[in-house]
N, C-alpha and C positions, 0 to 999 in steps of 0.2 A: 703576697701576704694578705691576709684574712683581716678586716676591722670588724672589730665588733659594732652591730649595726645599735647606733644614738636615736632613743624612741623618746619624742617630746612629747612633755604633758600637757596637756593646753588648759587646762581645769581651772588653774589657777592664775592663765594668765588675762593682762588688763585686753590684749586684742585676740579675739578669736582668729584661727584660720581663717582665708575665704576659701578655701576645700578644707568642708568641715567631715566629709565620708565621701569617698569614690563613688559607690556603687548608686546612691542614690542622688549625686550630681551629674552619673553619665545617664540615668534614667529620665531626668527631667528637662535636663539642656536642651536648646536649642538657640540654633543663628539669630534670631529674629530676638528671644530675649538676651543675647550676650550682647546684642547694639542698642540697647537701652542705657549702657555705660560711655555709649559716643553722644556727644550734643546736635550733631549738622550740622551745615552751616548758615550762616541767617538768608544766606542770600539764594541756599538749596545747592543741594549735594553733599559731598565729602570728602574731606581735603584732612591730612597725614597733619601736617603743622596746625592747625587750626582745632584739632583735636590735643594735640603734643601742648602749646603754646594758648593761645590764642582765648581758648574759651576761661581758661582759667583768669584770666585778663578781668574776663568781665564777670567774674566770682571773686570768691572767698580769699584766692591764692593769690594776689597780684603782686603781695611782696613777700610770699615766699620764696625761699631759695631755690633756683631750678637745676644751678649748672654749681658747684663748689669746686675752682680749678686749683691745685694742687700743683706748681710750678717745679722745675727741676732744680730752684736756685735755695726750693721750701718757701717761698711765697705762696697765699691763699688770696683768691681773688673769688667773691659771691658775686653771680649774675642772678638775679630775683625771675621770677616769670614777666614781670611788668618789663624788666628792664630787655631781658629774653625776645619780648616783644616787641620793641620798638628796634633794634638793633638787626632782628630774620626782615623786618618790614623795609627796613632800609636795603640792606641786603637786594631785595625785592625788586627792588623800586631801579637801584643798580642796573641789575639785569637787565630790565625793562630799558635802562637807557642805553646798554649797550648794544640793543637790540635782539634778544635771544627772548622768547617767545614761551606758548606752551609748547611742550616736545620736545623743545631741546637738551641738549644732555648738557651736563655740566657736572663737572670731575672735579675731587679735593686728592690733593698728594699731601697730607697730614702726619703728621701725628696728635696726639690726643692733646689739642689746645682749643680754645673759646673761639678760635677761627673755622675748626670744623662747624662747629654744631651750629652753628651765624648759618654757615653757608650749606647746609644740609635742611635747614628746615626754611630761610630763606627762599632757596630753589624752590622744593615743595609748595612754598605759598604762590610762586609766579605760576605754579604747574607746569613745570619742567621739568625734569627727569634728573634724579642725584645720582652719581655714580661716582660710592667712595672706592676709590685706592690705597691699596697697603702701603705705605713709606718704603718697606724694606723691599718690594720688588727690585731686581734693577733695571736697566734702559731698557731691553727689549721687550721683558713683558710688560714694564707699563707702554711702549710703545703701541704693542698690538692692543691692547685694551683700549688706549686711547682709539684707535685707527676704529677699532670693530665697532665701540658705542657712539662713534660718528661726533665725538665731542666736542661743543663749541669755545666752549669755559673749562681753564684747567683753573682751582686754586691752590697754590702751595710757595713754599718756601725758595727762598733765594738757592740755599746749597743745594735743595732738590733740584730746581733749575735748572742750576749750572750742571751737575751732575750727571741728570738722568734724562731730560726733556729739551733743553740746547741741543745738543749732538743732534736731534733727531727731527727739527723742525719741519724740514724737506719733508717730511715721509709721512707731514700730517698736514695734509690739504685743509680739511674741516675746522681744525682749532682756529679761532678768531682772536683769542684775548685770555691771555696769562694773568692773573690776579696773584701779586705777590704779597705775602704774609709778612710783618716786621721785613719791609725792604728797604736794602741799602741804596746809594742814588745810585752807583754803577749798574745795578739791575736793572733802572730802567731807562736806561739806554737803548734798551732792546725793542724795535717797535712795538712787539707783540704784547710787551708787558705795560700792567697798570698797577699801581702805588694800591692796594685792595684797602688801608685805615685811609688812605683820604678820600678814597669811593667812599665808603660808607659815612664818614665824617659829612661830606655833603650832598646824599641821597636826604630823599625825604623821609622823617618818619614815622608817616602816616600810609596805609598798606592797606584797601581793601582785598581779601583774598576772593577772584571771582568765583564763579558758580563753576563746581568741581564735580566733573561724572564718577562717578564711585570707581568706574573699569577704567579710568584715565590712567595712563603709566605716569609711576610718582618714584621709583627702585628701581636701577639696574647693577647687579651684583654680578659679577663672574667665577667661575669657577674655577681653582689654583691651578687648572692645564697641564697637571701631571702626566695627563694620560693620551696629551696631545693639545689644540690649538684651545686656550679658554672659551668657555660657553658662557654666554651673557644668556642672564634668568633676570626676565622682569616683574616687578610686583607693582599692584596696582594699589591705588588710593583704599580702593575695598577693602586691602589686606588689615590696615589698623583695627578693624574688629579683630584678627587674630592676634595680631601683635598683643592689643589689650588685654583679650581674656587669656591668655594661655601668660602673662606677666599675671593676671591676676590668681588664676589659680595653680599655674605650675610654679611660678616663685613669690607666691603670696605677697607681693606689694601691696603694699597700703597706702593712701594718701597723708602724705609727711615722714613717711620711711625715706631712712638714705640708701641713697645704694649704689651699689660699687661695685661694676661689671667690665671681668679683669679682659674680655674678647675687644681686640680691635676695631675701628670701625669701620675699618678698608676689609673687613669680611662681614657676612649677614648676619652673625649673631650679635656681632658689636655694633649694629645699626637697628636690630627689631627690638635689642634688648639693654644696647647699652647707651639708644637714645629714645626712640619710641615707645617703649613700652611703658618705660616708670614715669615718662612724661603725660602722657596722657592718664596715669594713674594718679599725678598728684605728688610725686616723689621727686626727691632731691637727688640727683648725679653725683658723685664724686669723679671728677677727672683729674685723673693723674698723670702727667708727664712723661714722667720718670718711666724708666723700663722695669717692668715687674720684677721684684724682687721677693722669696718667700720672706725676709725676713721682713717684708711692709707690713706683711698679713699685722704683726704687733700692735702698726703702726694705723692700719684702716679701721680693721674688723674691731675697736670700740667704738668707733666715730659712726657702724652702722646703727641701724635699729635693733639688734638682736633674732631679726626674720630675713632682710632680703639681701640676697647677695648672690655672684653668680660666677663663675669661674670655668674659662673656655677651658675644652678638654687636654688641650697642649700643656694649659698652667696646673690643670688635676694629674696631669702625669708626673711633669717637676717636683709638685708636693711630695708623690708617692714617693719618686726616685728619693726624696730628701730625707723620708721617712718620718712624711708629719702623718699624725693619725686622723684618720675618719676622711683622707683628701680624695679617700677611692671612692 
């Protein structure tokens, strides 16, 4: 079916676009001016969290709202950038105690709670390497994922544990340390496992983030292995210039827009776009729990800004099938 294509007027409104005309933003671009919207880092270089978190710290935003979580029970919990900040730093510091370094990988088996995004942008500050996992995998491809990105640090839930990542311990030499999410005591019984709120409860939290080479690997994302064994694709620190500008002008965030990016974070669009990008722009997350439902849309889309919002192509199809308009 055919939508009739929705032409906004911007004449009128209080924020302009930031693609204000195509033809003469692809004429003038360039790499060197879109990294004028990064700060670096004090200490030199460029580091993913430090850009996401960190510099807004020591700005304007320290108690604006960075993360807005959206519980499955309909609980809201605000995590501020200040607060954001001290909690990736502990996070950090963690790591650091448990000996995992720069390079190493460390893996979240999540779903979309205030435990990913600790431990996604925490790694990052140590310079270590984030490698989210989708929840819904089952054991063997989070297995090989595990096995292929040589992971030292899994974080995730009790059920998933038991479930998908027990059966299989044998078959992953590299993993060192299970970090359990709201864990029960029977789960840590398990040598492997550590209590991840009383890690962080008594890390420090205070985090200087070192000196970060721009090409340093900071993403390792894999590919759904459809088509045979997954391909792990890395991104590097450098990459947040694109994360930034292409959030800036392909889905015009603005600093203090909410936004609500319905992609996963166990795939790359729900990690360049549904943490990094509005973060480093100044914008508020909405995380939602809960499994996507069209009829949330009621429920999110007045809570955004009326500009940013982003909907993976799997939820653009359900629309359609539903036959909501304009979802094409």
């Amino acid at each position: 079916m055919d939508w009739e294509v929705i032409r906004k007027e911007t004449a009128s409104s209080n924020v302009l676009p930031n693609l204000r005309g195509y033809d003469v933003t692809a004429q003038t671009f360039s790499w060197d001016a879109a990294s004028h919207g990064l700060a670096g880092l004090p200490t030199g270089g460029l580091n993913i969290a430090y850009e996401a978190v960190d510099r807004h710290v020591n700005g304007a935003l320290r108690d604006r709202v960075a993360l807005r979580f959206l519980a499955k029970d309909g609980a809201v919990q605000d995590i501020t950038f200040g607060r954001l900040s001290e909690l990736t730093n502990r996070f950090a510091n963690l790591l650091r105690a448990l000996g995992i370094r720069a390079g190493d990988c460390v893996a979240t088996l999540l779903g979309r709670i205030p435990d990913l995004y600790i431990a996604a942008l925490g790694t990052l500050k140590n310079r270590s390497v984030f490698c989210p996992l989708y929840a819904a995998f089952g054991p063997e491809p989070i297995r090989i994922r595990l096995h292929l990105g040589g992971v030292k640090i899994l974080v995730t839930t009790e059920t998933l544990f038991r479930n998908k990542v027990e059966p299989q311990l044998d078959a992953l030499p590299s993993l060192e340390y299970v970090l359990v999410s709201h864990s029960a005591a029977d789960t840590l019984h398990h040598p492997i496992c550590r209590d991840l709120s009383k890690l962080i409860d008594a890390a420090d939290p205070q985090f200087e983030i070192p000196h970060t080479n721009p090409q340093d690997r900071a993403l390792l994302h894999f590919t759904s292995g459809t088509t045979g064994s997954p391909k792990g694709a890395v991104h590097v620190h450098d990459a947040v210039r694109m994360h930034q500008i292409s959030g800036k002008l392909a889905l015009d965030i603005h600093p203090g827009d909410v936004f609500w990016c319905t992609a996963d974070p166990g795939w790359v669009t729900g990690t360049s776009y549904g943490i990094i990008a509005p973060l480093t722009l100044g914008a508020t997350l909405i995380v939602d729990e809960a499994a996507f439902d069209t009829q949330g849309l009621a429920v999110h889309v007045p809570c955004l800004s009326g500009r940013a919002g982003a909907l993976c192509t799997l939820l653009r199809r359900r629309l359609v099938s539903d036959g909501r308009p304009g979802a094409a």
